[in-house]
Structure formats: C-alpha cells, structure tokens
N, C-alpha and C positions, 0 to 999 in steps of 0.2 A: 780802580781805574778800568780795568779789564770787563767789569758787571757797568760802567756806566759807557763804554764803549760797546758791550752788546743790548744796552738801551736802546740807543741810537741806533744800532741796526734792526734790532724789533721795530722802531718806531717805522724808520724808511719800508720795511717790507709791507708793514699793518697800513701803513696812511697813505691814500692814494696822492700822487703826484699831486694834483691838482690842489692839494689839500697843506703838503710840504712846503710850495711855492709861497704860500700865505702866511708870516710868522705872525701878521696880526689876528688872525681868524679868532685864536681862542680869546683875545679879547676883545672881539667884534661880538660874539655872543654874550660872551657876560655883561655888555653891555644893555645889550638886546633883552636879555633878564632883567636889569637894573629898574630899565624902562619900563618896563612893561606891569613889575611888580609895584614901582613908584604911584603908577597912572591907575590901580586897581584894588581892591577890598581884600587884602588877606594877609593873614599874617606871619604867615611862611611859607616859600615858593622853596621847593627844589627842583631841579635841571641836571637831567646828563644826559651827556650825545655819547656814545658810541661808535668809533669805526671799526665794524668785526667784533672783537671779541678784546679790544683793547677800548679803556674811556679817554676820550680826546678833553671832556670837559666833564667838572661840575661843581656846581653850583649851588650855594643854600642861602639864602638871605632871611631874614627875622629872626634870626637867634644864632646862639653862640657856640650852644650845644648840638652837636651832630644827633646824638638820639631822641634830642624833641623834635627831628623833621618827622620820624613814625606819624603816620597818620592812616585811617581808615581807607580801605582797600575796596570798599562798598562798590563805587564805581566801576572798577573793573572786574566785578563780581561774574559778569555774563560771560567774558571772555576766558576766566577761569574755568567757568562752569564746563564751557566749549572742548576748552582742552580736555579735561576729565571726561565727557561724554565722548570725545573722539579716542581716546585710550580704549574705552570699554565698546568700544565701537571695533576695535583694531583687533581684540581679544576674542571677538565673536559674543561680548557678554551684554548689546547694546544693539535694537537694530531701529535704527533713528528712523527708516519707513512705517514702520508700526504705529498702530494706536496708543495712545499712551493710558486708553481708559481702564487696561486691566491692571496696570501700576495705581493711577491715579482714581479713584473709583469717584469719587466727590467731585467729579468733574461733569459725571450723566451722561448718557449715550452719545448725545448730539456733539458735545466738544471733547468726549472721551473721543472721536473720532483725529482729531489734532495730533498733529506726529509730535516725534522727536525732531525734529530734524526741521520741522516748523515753529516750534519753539526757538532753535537753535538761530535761525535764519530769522526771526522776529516777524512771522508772515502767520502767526497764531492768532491772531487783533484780539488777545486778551485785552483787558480792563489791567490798568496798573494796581499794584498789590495794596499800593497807601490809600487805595478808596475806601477798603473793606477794613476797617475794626474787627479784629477776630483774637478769642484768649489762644488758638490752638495752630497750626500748620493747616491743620485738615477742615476745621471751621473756616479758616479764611478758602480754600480752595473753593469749600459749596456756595459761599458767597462771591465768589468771581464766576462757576459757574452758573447763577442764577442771573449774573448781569446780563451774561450770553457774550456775545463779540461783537466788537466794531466792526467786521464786516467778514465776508464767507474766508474762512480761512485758508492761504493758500492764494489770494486772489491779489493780495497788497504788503506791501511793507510798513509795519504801523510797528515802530519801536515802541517798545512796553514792557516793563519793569516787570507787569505777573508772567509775563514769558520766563524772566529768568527766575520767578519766585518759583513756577511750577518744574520748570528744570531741575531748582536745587532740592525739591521735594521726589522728584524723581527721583534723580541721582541719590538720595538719603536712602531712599526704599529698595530700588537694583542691590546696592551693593551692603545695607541694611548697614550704614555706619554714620559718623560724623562727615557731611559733606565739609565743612570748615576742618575737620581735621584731616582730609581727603586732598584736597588742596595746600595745606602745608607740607604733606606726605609724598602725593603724588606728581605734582605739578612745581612748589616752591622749593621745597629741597632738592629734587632731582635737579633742578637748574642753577643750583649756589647761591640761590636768594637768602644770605643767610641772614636779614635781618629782620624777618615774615616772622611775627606771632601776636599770643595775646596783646591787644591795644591796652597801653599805659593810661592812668587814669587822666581823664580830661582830654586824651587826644582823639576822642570817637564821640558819637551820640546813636542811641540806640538805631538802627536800619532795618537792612534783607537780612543779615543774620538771625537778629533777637527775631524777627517774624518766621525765620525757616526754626525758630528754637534752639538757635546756637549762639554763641557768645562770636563778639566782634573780630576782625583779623583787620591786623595791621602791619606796615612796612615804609618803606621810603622808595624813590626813584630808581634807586639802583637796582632795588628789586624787581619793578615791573620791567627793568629795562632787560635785564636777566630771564623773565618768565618770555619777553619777547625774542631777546637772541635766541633761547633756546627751541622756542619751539621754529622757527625761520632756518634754525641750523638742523630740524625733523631729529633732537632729541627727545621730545616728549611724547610724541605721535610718528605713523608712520609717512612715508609719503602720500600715498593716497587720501590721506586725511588732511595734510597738510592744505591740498589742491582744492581739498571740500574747503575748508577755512578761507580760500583766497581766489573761493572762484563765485560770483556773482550769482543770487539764488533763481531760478528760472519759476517764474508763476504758469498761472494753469490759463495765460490767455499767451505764452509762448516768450511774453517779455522778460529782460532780465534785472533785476538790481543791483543796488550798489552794495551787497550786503550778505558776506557767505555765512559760513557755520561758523558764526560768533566773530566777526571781523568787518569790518568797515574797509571797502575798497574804493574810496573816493580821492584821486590823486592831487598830485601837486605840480600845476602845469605842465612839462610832458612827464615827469617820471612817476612811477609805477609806486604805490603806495599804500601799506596794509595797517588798519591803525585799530585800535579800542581805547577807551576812555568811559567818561561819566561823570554822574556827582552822589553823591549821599555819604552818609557817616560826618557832614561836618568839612568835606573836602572834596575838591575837585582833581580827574587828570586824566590825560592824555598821552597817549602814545603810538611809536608809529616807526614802522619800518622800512626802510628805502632800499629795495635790491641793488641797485647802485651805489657803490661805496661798502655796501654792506651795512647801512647805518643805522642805528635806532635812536631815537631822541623820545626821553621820556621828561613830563612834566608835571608835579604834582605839590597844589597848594591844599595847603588848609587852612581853619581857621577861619572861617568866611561867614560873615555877616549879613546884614541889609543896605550896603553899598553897592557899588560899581561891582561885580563880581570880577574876577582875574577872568580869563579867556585864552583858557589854558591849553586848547584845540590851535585857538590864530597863534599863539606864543610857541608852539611846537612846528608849526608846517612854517612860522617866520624864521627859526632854528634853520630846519634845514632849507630853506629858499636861500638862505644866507653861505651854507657850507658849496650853496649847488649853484649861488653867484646868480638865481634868480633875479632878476629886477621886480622890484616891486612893481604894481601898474599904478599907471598915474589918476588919477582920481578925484572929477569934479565936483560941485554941486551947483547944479544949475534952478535956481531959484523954478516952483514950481506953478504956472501960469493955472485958472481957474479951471480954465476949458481942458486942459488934460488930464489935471484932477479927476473932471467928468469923466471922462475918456476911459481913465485908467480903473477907476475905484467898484465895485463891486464884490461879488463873490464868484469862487471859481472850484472846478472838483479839480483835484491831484490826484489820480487814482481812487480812491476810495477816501478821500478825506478833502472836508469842505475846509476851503481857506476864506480870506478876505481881503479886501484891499482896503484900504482907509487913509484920511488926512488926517496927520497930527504935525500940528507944530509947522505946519506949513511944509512937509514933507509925506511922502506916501510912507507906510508901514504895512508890512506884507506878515498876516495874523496865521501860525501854523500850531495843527494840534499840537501839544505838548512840548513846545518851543517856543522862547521867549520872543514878540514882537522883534521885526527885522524892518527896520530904517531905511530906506533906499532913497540914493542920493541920484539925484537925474544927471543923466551925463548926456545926453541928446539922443536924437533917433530913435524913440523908443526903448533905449537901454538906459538901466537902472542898475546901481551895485547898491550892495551892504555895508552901512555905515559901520558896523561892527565886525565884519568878514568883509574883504575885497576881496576872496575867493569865490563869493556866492553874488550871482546876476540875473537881474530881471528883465529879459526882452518880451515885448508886449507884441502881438501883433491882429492883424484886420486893418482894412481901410476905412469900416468907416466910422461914425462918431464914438464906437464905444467899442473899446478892443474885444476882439472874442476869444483872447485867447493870451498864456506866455507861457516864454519858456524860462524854466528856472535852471537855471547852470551852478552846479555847485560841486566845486573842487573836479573837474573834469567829465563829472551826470550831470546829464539833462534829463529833464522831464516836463512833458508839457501839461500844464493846466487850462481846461476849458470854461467859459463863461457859460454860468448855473442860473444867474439871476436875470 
C-alpha cells in the first residue's frame, strides 16, 4: 500500500498538470500508434514518450515478444557519432575546427580541408557513402574523395550519410578503437540503455557499420529515448557542448540552419524542439525532445519493405502535438487548374541544391535531393502543404505568370527557393 501510494506521488510531482488532468491521454496515443502503424509498411513499431525521467507510455505492436522490437540502430548512427565527438571535444582530445586531413589522409588536400565540426553540422556536401563500392573504410574514403563535393563546403546544408561515414572513421583513428564498441561504452551504457548490443540474427541488414568495418549495433525505443534524456539532462557532454548540439549551424554567407552538431532543430508549432532519426539497417526512427514538459518521444519501426513506408518523424511530432493539445491544421485539396500548374512548375535553387516542381497525378510534387517526392495539396492563395507532412508548406510568390520564387516552411524553417529556369 505504502510503495503504490508513493507511486502516485512520483507520478503527481514527474507529470505536468496539464498532463494529470487528461486520464485519457495515454490511450489517445496508443491510438495514435495503432493508426498510424495500420495505415503503413512495417512490421514492428515501437513508441515511448517520456516525461522527464519517468515513461508516460509504451508501446509495441507486431509481435508478442518484447525482444524482437531490437532493431538496427543505423539511423541514428550520426547523432551517436555527435555525442562521442562532443565528449572528446570536452577532453581537449578533439578540435572540431581543424582539418580533418591529417586524420583522414584519403580524403587529399582539397577536402582534407573539411572540419570536424562540418561533418558534424552536415555542411561537408560529401557524396553519400552507398554510391562508392569499396572492400576497405579507407578505399571507400579515396572514392568519396575523388567525387569531390556537392558544393563548397561550409556554404550549405546537404545532409549526407558520408559525413557520418567519415566521422565514424575519424572517430576510429582519434581514439584508435571500435567506434561501435565506443558507443556502447561511452554514450549507451553511461545512459542505462541497457538493451544496446550486438543485432540478433535477422533483425539488421548489413549498413554504416559493416562499411566503417564493424559489426551492426542494435536496440529498441527505450534506448534511444534514454541516449536522448541523457544527453538533454548534460550527462554525457558538457554544457557547452550541449549548446553546440542545439544551436543552429552558422554558414560562411552569415545564415543560419536548422541543424547543430548532430541534431535537427526544426520545431513543432511554437515549442522548441531537438530531434535525430533516419533510416538504414532495415528500420526506420525518430526522436525528439521537448524542453517543455521535459519530454522525449522516441519511435522506431522495422521491418520495412517496398510499401507505404511508416513515417516515423509525422508519427513522433503527432505524439507530442497530442500531449501539447496541438490542433492539428485543417487541410484542403483544392483541385489544381492548368494555368497554375504553369505558374507554379519549374526548377528552383535552395541554397545550393536544385529542386523541381512537377505535375503528377493532377497535383504539384515538390522533387528534393535525397528525399522522397513531396505531394502538395493546394489550399489557395499560393499556399500549398504536404500531403505526407502537414508540418511542411509551400508558399509561392511573384506576380506575374510564373512564380519566381517560394518559400518552403518546414516544422517552423523557412527557406526560400529561387526560379533557376
């Protein structure tokens, strides 16, 4: 009696008002899961939210067994990475301004030039690491250096997978060990993820690992939800690292992004919002931390096929819009007339990266580097949303027949794109 009457008071201190007040909540979410796993390609979704340091929810649907949710950790390999770089960063044993060319030799003058710290911030414009065939870590490196870069480094944010291949090669060489075993060591243990390790047979597919020459790492939700409380609570990193991780990267024409040292800073309507995710090894996930409330909600399926992928980013930021009593926006489609088709359709630069616009299906779709075709549904006045994300907006603007210009609004960044064609 005594232990479930200081439940109840943990509970009251840990869970904000706002939160107590709702005894449906926790099954307004698993709802919210049910749906969303129903409507999409995978065949195990797991979910937990977090308030503080106590779990409000979770969740596992496709199986019966709690230890088939383990899945590849691939995805969130970058943000790993981050952590570990910011440690050794913290030690004096890492100085993310530097060249990376005297670590990285296979990389040749010109992009041995490329920091740490540009890597880190995805403003490297390597070539992603699956283009290059390579038996070795360091043959694939002189083939990503031969590609050269998608653009002057430093100048754009071009997320890219050999950013985090050549980090994890860094990081191997710094501290001359198992980055994979580096990250169980230093980053998943220290945070009580205890159920981070080798991947069970069938639950991975070779990734970044087998190419950095390491064997796969695998876990479940609870763990990255763990690897996120802790570093947000500056147990894994100091403070000043912390602020690098969550503060916006500044390019060399003074602009800023949406994207620190290893962290995605794109919000969720007005609250303030620090997330990583991804896909590889076989599995998708996402995760994301809300200073308000203290909350993290991590989501992570696998199992995924050539269907409808899950959308494990909208299924996390719909978690918490739900905890935060968000409304969802309303959301039309307004059939699309020829003449704006016209109007609207060509190609446009985004910084350093050509897009498209195009008619499919009797709908515009908005074509971005190394992201899947995005549907835009007309909603009038030159604004357009994402039939797949309604957090992501297309407003078009010029007066006259052919837009010169839009802005893309996504999860609180803007950025504008100009007509190229």
């Amino acid at each position: 009696m005594f232990k479930a009457m200081l439940a109840l008071c943990a509970a009251a201190v840990v869970f904000p008002q706002s939160v107590q007040d709702r005894p449906d909540l926790s099954r307004d979410l698993t709802q919210l899961t049910k749906t969303a796993f129903e409507a999409a390609d995978a065949r195990k979704l797991d979910v937990v939210v977090m308030l503080r340091d106590e779990t409000f929810v979770s969740i596992k649907l496709g199986s019966d067994k709690a230890a088939a949710f383990e899945a590849s950790l691939e995805g969130g390999l970058h943000a790993v990475f981050a952590g570990l770089a910011m440690q050794l960063c913290d030690k004096g044993e890492l100085d993310l301004e530097a060249g990376v060319g005297k670590v990285l030799p296979e990389l040749g003058p010109t992009l041995g030039k490329i920091t740490t710290h540009q890597l880190l911030t995805h403003t490297a414009a390597l070539h992603d690491w699956q283009e290059f065939n390579a038996p070795t870590p360091a043959e694939r490196l002189t083939r990503l250096a031969a590609a050269g870069t998608l653009a002057e480094p430093g100048t754009c944010f071009q997320p890219s997978t050999g950013d985090t291949f050549a980090l994890g090669v860094l990081l191997q060489r710094v501290t001359h060990s198992s980055v994979i075993e580096l990250a169980e060591k230093e980053v998943f243990a220290r945070c009580g993820a205890s159920g981070v390790g080798v991947c069970a047979k069938g639950t991975s597919v070779p990734g970044l690992a087998s190419a950095l020459g390491e064997r796969e790492i695998c876990g479940s939700a609870a763990d990255l939800a763990a690897f996120m409380r802790a570093l947000s609570a500056r147990k894994l990193t100091s403070e000043r690292s912390w602020v690098a991780m969550t503060t916006g990267d500044l390019l060399v024409d003074g602009s800023r992004t949406r994207f620190g040292h290893g962290m995605d800073l794109a919000q969720l309507a007005d609250h303030e919002r620090v997330a990583f995710g991804g896909n590889g090894g076989g599995a998708r996930l996402a995760v994301g931390y809300y200073p308000a409330f203290e909350m993290t909600v991590a989501v992570f399926a696998s199992g995924l096929s050539d269907g409808k992928p899950l959308e494990v980013e909208v299924l996390e930021r719909n978690l918490a819009r739900a905890v935060y009593s968000v409304p969802a926006p309303q959301i039309r489609d307004i059939p699309l007339e020829p003449a704006q088709a016209e109007r609207y359709c060509g190609e446009y630069l985004i910084g350093c990266d050509r897009v498209q616009v195009l008619v499919q299906d009797k709908h515009l779709v908005l074509v971005l580097l190394r992201r899947e075709p995005i549907t835009l549904l007309q909603q009038g006045e030159n604004e357009f949303i994402a039939e797949q994300d309604h957090d992501v907006a297309v407003h078009f603007e010029g007066d006259g027949k052919r837009a010169g210009s839009f802005l893309l609004v996504e999860r609180g960044w803007q950025t504008r794109a100009k007509r190229i064609d």
